[in-house]
C-alpha positions in Angstrom: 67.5 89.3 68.5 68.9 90.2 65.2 67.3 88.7 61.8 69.4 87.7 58.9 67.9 90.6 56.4 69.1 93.5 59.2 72.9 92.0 59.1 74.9 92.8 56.0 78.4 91.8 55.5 80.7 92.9 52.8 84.1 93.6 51.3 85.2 96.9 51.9 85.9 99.1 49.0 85.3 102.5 49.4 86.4 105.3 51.5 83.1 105.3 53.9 83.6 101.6 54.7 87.1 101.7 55.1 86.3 105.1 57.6 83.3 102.8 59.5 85.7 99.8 59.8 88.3 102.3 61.6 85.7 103.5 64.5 84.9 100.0 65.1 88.7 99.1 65.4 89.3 102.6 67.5 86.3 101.5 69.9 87.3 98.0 70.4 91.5 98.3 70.4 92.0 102.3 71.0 89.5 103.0 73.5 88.7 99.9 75.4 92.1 97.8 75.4 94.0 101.2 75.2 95.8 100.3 72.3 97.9 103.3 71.1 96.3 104.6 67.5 99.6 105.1 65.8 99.7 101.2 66.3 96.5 100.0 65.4 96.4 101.5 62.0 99.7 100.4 60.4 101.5 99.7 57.0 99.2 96.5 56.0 96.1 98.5 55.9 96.7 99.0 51.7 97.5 95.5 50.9 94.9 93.8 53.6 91.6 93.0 52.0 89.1 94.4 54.7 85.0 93.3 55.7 82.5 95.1 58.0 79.4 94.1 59.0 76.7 96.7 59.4 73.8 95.9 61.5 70.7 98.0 60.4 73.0 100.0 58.9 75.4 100.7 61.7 78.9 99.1 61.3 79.4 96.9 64.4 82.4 94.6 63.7 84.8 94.5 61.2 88.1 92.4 60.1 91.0 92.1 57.5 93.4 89.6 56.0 96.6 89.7 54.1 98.9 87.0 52.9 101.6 86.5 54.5 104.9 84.7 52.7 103.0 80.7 51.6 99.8 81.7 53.9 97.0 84.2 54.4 97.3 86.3 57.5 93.3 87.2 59.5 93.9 90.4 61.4 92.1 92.8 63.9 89.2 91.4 64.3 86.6 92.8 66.5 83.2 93.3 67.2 81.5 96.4 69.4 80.5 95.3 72.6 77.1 96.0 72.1 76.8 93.2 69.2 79.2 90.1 71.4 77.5 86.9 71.9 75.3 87.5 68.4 77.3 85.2 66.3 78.6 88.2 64.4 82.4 87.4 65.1 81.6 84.3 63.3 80.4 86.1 59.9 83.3 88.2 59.9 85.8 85.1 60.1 83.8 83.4 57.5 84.1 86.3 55.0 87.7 86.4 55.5 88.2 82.5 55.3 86.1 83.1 51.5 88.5 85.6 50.7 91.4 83.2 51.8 89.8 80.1 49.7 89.3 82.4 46.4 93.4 83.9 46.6 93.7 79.8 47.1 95.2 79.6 50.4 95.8 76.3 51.9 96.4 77.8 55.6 95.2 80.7 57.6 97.1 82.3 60.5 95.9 84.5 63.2 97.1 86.2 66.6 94.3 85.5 69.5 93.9 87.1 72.2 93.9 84.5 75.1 90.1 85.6 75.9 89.3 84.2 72.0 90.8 81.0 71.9 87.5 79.1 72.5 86.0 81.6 70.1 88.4 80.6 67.3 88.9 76.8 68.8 84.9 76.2 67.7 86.1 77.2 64.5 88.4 75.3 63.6 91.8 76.6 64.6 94.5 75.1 66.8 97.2 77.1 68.7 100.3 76.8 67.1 102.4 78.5 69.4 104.2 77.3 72.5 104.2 80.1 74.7 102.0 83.1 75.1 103.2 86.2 73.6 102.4 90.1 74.3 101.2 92.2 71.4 100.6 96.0 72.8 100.4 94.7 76.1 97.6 92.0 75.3 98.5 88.0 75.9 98.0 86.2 72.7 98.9 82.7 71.0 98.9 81.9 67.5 96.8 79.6 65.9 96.0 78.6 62.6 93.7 76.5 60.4 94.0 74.4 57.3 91.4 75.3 54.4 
């Protein structure tokens, strides 16, 4: 069980963080859903404001998000497998709806993958699409969530 004081989350902004939050997206996208890497890291990574949560010291999940024309965008989101089910897909969705609130967004967007619905239906968002749609391969739906 993790405590509270061995969980940090923060706002990445330095090059160590930014390099942490890339394993944890190669892991999760690259290597396990075979994602090519020349698409997982793309144009957006400069203007996206990015969070990674360490857990006693090791970075285990990360996220960014990025506004997108009238609304703010929440992109690749993942946590390691060794840290699913602990609640820490949760703090990194938090930090970016913070982020979203302080740049005053009104909405927040998102692409699920069809095994996260429930994950992001518990908080808060509703599918806005009406049809699934492939992304690299992988069935999503969109979904947002007013602030």
């Amino acid at each position: 069980m993790i405590r509270d004081n061995e969980i940090k989350v923060t706002r990445i902004n330095n090059e160590e963080d930014f390099k942490d939050a890339q394993k944890v997206r190669k892991t999760v996208f690259v290597l396990e859903q075979n994602v090519p890497a020349e698409n997982e890291f793309d144009q957006f990574e400069d203007e996206s404001v990015h969070v990674l949560v360490r857990w006693k010291e090791n970075p285990i999940a990360t996220g960014r998000i990025r506004p997108v024309e009238d609304v703010m965008k929440c992109e690749r989101i993942c946590v390691l497998k060794e840290a699913r089910k602990m609640g820490v897909g949760k703090m990194v969705v938090d930090e970016l709806e913070k982020i979203a609130l302080e740049k005053g967004a009104k909405k927040l967007i998102l692409h699920a993958q069809t095994h996260a619905i429930p994950f992001y239906e518990k908080l808060g968002y509703i599918i806005t699409s009406d049809s699934l749609f492939y992304e690299e391969g992988i069935p999503h739906v969109s979904m947002e969530k007013e602030l």
